[in-house]
N, C-alpha and C positions, 0 to 999 in steps of 0.2 A: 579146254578147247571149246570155245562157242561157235554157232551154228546159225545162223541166223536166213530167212526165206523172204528176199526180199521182192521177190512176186509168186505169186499164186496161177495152176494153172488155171486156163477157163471151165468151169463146171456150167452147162448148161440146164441140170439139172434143179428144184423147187424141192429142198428136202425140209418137210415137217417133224419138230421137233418136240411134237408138244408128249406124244408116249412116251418119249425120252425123259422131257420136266418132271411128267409125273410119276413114273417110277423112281426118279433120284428124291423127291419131294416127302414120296411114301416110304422112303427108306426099304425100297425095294432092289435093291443092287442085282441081284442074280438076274432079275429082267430088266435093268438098264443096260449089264453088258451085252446081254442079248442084244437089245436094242440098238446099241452102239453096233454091235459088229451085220445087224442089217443094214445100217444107215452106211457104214463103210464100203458094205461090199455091191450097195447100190449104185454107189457113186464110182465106181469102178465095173458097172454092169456084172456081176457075179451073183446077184442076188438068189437066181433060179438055182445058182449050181449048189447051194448050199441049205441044208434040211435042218429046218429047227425043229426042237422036239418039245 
């Protein structure tokens, strides 16, 4: 079964990716998913609700 997203919605949001590059770069993984799941839960406004450690 394929899947395919043939529009995206509108994100009005500017999200920087570049702490993202350089943890995947540094072979830092445990702080890329961090990373990744602030950048998700920004873009979906949740950012505050969730406490990184």
């Amino acid at each position: 079964m394929n899947f395919w997203i043939t529009s995206r919605p509108p994100i009005d949001k500017q999200i920087d990716y570049t702490a993202l590059e350089n943890f995947l770069s540094s072979d830092k993984f445990k702080e890329a998913d961090e990373e990744t799941l602030r950048i998700l839960l920004s873009l979906v406004g949740r950012e505050k609700q969730y406490r990184f450690d």
